[in-house]
PDB file of N, CA, C and O in Angstrom:
ATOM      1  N   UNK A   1     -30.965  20.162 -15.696  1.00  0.00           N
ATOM      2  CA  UNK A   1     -29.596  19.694 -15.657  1.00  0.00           C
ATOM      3  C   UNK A   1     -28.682  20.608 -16.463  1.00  0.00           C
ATOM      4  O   UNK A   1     -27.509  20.787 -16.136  1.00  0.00           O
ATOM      5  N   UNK A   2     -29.485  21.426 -17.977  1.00  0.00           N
ATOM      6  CA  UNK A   2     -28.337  22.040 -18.431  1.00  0.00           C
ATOM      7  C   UNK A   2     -28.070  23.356 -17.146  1.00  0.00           C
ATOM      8  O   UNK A   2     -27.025  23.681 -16.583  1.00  0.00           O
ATOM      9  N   UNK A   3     -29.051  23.734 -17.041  1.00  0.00           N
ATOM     10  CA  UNK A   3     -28.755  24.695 -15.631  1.00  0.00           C
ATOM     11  C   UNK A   3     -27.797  24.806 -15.251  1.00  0.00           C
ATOM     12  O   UNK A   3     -27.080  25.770 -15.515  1.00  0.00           O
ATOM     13  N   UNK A   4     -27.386  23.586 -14.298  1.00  0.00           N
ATOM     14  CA  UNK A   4     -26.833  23.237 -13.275  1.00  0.00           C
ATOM     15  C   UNK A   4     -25.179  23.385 -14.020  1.00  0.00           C
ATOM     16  O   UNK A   4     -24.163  23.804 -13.464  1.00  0.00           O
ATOM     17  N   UNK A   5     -25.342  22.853 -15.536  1.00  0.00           N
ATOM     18  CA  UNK A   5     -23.735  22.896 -15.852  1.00  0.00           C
ATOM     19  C   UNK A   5     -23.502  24.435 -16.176  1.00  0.00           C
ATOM     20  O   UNK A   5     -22.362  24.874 -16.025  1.00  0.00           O
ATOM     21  N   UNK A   6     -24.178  24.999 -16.466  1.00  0.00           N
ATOM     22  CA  UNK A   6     -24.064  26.585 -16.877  1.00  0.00           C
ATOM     23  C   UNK A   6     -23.485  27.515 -15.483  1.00  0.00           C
ATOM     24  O   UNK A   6     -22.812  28.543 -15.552  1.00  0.00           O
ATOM     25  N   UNK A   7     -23.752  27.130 -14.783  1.00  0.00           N
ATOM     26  CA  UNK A   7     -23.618  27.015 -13.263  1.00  0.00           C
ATOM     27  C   UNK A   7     -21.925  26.828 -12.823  1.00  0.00           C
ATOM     28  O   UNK A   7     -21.095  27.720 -12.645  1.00  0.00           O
ATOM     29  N   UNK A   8     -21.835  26.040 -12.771  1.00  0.00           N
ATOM     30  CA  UNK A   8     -20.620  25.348 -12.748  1.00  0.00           C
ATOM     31  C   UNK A   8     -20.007  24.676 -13.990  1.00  0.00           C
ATOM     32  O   UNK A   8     -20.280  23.542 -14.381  1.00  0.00           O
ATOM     33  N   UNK A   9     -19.299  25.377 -14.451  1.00  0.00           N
ATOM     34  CA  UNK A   9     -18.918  24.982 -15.774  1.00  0.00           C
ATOM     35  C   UNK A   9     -17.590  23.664 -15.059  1.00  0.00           C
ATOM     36  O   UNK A   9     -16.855  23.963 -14.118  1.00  0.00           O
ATOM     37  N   UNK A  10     -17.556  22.491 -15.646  1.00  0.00           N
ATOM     38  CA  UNK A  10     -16.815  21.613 -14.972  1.00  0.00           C
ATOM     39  C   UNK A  10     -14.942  21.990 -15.138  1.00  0.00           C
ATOM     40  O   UNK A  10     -14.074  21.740 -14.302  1.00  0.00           O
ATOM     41  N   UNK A  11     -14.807  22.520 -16.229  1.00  0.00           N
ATOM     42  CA  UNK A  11     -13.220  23.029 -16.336  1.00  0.00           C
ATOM     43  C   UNK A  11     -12.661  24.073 -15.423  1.00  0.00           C
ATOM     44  O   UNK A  11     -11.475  24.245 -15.140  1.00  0.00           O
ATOM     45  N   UNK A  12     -13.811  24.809 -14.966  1.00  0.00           N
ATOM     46  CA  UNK A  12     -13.199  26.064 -14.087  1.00  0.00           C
ATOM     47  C   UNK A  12     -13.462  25.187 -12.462  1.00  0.00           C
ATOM     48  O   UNK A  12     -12.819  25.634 -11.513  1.00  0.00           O
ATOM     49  N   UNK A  13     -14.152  24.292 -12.275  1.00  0.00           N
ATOM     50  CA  UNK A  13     -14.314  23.784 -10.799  1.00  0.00           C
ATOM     51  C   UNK A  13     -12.523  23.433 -10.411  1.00  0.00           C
ATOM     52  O   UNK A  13     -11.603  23.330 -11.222  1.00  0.00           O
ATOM     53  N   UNK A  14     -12.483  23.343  -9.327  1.00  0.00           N
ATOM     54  CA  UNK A  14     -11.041  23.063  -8.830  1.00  0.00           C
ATOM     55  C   UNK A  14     -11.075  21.923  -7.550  1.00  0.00           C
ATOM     56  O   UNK A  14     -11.832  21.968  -6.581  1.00  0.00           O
ATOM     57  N   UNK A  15      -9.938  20.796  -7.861  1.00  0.00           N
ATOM     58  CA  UNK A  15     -10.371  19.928  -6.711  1.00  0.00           C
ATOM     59  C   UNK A  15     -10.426  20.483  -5.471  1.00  0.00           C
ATOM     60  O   UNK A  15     -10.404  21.702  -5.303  1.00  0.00           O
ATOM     61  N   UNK A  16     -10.493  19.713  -4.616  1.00  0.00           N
ATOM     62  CA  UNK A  16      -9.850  20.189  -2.634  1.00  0.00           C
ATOM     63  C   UNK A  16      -8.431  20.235  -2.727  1.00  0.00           C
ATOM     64  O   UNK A  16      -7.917  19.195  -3.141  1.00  0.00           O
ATOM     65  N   UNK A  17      -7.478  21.409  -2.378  1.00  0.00           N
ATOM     66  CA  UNK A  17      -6.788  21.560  -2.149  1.00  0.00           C
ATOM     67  C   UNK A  17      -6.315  21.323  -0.521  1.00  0.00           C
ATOM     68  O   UNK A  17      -5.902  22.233   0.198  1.00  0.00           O
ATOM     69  N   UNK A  18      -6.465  19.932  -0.114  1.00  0.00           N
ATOM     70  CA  UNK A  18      -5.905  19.756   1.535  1.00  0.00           C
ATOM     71  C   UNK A  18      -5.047  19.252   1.340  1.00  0.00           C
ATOM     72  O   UNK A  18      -5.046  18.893   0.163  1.00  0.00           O
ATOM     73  N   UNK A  19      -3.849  18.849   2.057  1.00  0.00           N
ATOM     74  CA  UNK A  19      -2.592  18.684   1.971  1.00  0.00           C
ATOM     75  C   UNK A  19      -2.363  18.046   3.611  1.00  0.00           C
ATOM     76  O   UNK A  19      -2.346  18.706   4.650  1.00  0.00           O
ATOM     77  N   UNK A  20      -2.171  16.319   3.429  1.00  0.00           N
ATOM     78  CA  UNK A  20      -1.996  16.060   5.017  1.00  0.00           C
ATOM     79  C   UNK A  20      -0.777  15.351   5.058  1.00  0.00           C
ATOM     80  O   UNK A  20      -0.193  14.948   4.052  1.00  0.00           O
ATOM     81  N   UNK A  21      -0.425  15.212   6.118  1.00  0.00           N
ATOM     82  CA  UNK A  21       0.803  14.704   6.348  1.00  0.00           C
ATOM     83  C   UNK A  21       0.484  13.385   6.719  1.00  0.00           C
ATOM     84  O   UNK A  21      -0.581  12.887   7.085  1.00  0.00           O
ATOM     85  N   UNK A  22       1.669  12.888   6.545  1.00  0.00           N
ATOM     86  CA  UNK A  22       1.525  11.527   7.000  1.00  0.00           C
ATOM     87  C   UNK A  22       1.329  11.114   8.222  1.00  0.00           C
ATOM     88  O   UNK A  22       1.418  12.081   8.979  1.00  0.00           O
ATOM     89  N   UNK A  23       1.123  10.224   8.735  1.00  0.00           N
ATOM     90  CA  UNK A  23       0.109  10.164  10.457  1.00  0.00           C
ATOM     91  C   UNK A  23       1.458   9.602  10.942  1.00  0.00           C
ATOM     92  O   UNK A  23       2.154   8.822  10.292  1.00  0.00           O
ATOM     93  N   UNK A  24       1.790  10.177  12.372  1.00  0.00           N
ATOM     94  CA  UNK A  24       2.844   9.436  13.194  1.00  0.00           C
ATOM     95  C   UNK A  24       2.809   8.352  13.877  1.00  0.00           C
ATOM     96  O   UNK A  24       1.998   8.194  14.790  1.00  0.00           O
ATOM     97  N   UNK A  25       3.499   7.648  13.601  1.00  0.00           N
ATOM     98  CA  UNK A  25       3.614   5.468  14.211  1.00  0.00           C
ATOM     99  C   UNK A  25       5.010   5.531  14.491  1.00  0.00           C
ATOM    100  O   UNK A  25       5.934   5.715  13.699  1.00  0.00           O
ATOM    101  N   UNK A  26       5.042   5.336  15.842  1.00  0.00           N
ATOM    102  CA  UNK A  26       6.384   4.671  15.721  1.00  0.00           C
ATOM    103  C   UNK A  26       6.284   3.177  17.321  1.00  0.00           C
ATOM    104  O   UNK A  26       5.766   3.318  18.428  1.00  0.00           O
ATOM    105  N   UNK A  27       6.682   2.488  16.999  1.00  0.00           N
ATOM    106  CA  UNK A  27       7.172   0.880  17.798  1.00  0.00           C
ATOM    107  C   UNK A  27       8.350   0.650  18.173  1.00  0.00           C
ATOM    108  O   UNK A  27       9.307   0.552  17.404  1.00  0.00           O
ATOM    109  N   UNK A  28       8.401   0.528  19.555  1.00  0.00           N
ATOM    110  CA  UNK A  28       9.602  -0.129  19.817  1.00  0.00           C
ATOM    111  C   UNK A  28       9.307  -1.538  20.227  1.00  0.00           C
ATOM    112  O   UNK A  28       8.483  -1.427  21.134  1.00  0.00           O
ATOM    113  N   UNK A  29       9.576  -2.904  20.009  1.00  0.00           N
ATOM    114  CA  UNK A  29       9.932  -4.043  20.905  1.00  0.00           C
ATOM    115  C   UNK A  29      11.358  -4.413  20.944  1.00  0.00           C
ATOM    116  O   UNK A  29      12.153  -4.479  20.008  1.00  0.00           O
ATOM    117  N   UNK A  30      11.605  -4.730  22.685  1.00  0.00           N
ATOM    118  CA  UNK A  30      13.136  -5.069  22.295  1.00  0.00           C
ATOM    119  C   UNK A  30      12.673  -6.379  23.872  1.00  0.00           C
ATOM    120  O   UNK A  30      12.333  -6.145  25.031  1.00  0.00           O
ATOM    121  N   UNK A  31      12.900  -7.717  23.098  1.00  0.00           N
ATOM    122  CA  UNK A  31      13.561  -8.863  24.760  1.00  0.00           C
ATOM    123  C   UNK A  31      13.889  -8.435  25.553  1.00  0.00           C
ATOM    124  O   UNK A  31      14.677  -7.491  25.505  1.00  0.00           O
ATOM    125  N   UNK A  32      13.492  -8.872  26.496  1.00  0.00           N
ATOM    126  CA  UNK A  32      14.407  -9.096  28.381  1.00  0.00           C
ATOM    127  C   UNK A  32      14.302 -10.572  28.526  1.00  0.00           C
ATOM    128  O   UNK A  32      13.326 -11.264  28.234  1.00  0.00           O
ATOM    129  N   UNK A  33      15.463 -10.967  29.027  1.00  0.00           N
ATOM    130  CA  UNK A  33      15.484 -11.839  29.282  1.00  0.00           C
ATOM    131  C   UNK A  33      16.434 -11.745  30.396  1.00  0.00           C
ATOM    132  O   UNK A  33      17.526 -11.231  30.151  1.00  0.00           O
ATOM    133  N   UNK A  34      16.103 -12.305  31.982  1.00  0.00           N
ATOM    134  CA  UNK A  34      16.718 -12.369  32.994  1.00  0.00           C
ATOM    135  C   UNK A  34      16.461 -13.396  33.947  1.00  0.00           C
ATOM    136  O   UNK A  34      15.303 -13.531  34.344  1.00  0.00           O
ATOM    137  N   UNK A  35      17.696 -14.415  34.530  1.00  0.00           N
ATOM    138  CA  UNK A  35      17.408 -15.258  35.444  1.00  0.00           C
ATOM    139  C   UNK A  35      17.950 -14.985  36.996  1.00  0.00           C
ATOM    140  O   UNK A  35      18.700 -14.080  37.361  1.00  0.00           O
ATOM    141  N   UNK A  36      17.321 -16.077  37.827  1.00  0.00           N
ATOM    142  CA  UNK A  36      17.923 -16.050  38.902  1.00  0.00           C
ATOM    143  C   UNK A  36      18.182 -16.342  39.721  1.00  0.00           C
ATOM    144  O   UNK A  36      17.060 -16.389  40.225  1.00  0.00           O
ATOM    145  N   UNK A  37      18.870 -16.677  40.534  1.00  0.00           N
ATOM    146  CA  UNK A  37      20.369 -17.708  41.183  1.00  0.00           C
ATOM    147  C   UNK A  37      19.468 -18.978  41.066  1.00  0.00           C
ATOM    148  O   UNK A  37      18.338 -19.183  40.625  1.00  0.00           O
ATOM    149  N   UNK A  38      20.639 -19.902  41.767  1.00  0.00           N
ATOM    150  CA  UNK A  38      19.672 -21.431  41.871  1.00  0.00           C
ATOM    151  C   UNK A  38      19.077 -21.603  43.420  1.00  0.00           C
ATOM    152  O   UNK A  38      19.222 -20.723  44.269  1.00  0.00           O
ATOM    153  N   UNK A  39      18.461 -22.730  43.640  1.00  0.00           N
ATOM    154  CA  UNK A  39      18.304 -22.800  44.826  1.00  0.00           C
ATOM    155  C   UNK A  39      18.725 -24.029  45.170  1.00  0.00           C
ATOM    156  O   UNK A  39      18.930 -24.875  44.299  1.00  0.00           O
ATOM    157  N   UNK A  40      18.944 -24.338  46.756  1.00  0.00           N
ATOM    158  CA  UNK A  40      19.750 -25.182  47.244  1.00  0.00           C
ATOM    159  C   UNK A  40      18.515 -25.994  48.397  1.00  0.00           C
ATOM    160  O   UNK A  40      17.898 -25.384  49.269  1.00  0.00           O
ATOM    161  N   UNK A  41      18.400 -27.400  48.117  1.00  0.00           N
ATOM    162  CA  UNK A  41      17.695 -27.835  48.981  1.00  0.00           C
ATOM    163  C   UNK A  41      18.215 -29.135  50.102  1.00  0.00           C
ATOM    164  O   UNK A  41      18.648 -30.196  49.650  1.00  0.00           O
ATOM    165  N   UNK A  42      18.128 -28.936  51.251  1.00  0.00           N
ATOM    166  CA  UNK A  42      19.158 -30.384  51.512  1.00  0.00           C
ATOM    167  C   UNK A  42      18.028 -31.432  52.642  1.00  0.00           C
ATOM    168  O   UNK A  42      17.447 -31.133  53.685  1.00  0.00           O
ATOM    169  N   UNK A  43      18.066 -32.289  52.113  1.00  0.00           N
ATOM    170  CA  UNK A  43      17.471 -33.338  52.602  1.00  0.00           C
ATOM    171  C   UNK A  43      18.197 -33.903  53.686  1.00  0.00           C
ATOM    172  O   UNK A  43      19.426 -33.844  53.660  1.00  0.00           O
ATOM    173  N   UNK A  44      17.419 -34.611  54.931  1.00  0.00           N
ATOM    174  CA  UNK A  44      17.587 -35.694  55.523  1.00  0.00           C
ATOM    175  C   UNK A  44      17.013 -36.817  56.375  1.00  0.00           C
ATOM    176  O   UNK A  44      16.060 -36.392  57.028  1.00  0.00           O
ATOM    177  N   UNK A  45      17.251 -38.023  56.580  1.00  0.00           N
ATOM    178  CA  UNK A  45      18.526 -38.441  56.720  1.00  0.00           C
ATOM    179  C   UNK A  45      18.233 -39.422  55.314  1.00  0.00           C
ATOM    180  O   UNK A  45      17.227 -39.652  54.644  1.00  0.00           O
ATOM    181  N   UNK A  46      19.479 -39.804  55.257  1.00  0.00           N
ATOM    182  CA  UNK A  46      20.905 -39.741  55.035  1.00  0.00           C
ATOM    183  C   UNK A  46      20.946 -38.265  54.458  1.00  0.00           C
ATOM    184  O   UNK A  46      19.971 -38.172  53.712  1.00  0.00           O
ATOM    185  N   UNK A  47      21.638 -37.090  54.477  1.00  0.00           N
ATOM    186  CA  UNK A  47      21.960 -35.774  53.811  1.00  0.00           C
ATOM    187  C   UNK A  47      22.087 -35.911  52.369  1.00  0.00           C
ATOM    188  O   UNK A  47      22.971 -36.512  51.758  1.00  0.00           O
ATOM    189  N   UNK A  48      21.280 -35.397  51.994  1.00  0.00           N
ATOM    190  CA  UNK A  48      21.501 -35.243  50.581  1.00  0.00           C
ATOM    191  C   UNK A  48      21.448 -33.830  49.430  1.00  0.00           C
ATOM    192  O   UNK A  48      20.307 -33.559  49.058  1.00  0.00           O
ATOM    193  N   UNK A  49      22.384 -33.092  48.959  1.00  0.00           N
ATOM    194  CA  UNK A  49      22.247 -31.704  48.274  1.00  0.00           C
ATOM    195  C   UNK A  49      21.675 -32.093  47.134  1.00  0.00           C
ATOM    196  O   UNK A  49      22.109 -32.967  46.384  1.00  0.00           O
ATOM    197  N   UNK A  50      20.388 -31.249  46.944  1.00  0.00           N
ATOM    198  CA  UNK A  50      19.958 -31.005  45.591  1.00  0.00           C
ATOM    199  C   UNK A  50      19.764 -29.576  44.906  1.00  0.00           C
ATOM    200  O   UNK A  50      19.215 -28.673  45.537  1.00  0.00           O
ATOM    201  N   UNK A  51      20.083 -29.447  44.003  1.00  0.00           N
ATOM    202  CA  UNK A  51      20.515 -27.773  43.539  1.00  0.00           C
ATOM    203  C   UNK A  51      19.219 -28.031  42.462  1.00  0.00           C
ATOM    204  O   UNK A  51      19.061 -28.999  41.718  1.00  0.00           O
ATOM    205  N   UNK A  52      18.334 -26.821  42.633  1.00  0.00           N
ATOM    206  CA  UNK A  52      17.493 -26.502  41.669  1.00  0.00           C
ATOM    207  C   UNK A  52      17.412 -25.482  40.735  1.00  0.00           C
ATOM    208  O   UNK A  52      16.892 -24.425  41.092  1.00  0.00           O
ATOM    209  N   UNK A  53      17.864 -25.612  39.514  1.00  0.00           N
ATOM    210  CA  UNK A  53      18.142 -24.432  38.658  1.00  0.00           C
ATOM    211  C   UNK A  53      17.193 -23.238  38.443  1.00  0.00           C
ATOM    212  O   UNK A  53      16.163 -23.493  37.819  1.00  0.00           O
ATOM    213  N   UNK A  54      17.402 -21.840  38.907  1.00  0.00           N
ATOM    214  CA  UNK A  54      16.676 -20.872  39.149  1.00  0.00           C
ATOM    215  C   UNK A  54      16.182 -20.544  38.094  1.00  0.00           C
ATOM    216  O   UNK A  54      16.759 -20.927  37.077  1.00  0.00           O
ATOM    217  N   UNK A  55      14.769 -19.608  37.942  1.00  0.00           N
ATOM    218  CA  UNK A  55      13.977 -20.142  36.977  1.00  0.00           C
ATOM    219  C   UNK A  55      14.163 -18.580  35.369  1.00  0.00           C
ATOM    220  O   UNK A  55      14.552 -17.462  35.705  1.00  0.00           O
ATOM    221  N   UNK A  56      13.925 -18.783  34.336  1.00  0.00           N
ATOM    222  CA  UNK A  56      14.522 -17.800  33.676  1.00  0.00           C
ATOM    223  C   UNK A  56      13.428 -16.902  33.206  1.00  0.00           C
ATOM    224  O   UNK A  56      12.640 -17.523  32.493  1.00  0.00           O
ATOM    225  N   UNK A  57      13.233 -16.111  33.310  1.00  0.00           N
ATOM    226  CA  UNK A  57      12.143 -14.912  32.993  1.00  0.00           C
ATOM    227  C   UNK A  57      12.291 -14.189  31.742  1.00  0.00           C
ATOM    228  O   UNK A  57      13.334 -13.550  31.596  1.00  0.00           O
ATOM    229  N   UNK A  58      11.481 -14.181  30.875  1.00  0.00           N
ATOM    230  CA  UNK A  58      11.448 -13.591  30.031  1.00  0.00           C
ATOM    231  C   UNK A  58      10.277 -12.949  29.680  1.00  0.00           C
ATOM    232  O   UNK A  58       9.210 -13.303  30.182  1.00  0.00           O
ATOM    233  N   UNK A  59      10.375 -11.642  28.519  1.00  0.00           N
ATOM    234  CA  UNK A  59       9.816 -10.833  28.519  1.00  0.00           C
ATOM    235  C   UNK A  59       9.644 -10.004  27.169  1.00  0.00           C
ATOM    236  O   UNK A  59      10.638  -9.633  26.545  1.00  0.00           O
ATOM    237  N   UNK A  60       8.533  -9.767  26.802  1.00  0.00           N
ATOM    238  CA  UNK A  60       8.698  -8.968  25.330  1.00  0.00           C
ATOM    239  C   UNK A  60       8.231  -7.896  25.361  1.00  0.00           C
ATOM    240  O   UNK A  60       7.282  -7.760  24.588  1.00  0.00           O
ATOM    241  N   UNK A  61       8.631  -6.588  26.247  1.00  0.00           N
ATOM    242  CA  UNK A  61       7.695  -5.431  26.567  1.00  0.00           C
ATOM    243  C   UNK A  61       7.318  -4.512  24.888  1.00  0.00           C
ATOM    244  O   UNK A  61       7.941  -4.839  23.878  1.00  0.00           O
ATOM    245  N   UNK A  62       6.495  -3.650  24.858  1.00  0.00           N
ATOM    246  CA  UNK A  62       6.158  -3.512  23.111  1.00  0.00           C
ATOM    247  C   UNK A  62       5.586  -1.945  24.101  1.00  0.00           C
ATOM    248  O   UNK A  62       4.958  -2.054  25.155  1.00  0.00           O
ATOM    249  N   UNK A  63       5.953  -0.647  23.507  1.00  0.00           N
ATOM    250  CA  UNK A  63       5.648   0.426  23.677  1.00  0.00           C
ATOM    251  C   UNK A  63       5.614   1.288  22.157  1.00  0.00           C
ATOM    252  O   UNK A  63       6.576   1.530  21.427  1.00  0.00           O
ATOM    253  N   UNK A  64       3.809   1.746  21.907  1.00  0.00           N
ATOM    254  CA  UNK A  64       3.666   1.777  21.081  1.00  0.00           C
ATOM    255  C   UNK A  64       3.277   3.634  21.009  1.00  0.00           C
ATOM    256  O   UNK A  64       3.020   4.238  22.050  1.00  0.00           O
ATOM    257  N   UNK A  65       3.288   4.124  20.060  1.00  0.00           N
ATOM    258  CA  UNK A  65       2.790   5.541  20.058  1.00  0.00           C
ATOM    259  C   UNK A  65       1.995   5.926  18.589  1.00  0.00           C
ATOM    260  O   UNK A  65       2.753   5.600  17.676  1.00  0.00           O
ATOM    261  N   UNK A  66       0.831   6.461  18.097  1.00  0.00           N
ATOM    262  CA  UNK A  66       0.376   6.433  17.245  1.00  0.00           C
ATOM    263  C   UNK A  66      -0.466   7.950  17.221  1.00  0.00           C
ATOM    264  O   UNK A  66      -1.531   8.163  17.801  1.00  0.00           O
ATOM    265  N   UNK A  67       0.218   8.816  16.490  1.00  0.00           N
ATOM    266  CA  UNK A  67      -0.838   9.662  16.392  1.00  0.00           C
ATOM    267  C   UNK A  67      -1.039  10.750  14.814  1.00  0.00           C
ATOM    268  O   UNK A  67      -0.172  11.162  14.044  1.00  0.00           O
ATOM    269  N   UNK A  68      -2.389  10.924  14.805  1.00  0.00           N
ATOM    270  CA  UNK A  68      -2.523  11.844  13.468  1.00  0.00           C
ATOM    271  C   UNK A  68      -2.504  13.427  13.440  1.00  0.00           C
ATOM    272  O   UNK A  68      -2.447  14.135  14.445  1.00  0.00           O
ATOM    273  N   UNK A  69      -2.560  13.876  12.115  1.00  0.00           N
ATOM    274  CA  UNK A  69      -2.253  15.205  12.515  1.00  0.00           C
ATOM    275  C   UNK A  69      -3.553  16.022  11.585  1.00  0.00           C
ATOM    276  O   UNK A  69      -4.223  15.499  10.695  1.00  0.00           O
ATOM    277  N   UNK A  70      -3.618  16.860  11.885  1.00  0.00           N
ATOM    278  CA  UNK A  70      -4.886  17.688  10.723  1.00  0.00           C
ATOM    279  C   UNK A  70      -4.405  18.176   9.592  1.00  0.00           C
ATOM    280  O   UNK A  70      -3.176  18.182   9.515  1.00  0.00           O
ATOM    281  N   UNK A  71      -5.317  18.803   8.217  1.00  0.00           N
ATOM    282  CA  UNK A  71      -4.381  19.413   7.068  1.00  0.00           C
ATOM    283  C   UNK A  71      -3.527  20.520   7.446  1.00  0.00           C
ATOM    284  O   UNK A  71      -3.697  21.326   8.360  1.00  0.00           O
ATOM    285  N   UNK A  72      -2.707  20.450   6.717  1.00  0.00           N
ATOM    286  CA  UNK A  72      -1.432  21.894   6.730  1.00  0.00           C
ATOM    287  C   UNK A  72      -2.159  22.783   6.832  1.00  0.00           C
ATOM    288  O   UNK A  72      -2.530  23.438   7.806  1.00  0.00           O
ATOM    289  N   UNK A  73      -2.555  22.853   4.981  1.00  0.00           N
ATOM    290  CA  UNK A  73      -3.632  23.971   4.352  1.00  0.00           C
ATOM    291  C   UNK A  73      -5.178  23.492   4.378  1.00  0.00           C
ATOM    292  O   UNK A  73      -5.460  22.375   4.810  1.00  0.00           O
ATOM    293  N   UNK A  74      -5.954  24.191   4.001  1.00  0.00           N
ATOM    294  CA  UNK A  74      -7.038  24.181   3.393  1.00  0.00           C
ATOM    295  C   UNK A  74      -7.232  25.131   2.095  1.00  0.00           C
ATOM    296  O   UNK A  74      -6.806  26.274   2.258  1.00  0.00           O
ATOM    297  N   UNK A  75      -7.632  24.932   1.217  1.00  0.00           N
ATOM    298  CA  UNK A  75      -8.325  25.307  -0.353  1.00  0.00           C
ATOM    299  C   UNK A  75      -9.320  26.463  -0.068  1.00  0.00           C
ATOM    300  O   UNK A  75     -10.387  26.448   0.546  1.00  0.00           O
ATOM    301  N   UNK A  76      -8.629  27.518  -0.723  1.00  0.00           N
ATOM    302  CA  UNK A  76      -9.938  28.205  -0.569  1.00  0.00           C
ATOM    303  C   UNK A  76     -11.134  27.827  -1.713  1.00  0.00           C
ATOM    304  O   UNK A  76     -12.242  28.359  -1.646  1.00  0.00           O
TER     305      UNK A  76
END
């Protein structure tokens, strides 16, 4: 073991010099919300109008992108 420190003296060792960037994320969600017309139904006999309120659609689309990158540098 003393060997090994004679070897590598621990003050002259040097960490890893890598250097990364931060990883790219970015999210969008944005609502839709869209309806549409009513509908009209008519009965008979006797005639009768009944209006049926058209139905409302909604929506939460989510488009996502995520990606990393490698070090700048490397340490010699």
């Amino acid at each position: 073991m003393s060997s090994y420190r004679q070897l590598c003296k621990w003050s002259s060792c040097s960490p890893c010099e890598v250097t990364c960037p931060q990883p790219y994320a970015s999210a969008c969600n944005q609502p839709c919300v869209t309806s549409c017309g009513d509908s009209r139904a008519v009965v008979y006999p006797p005639p009768v109008a009944i209006t049926f309120p058209g139905p409302i659609l909604s929506t939460c689309p989510q488009e996502s992108f995520v990606g990393s990158s490698a070090p700048l540098a490397m340490g010699s």
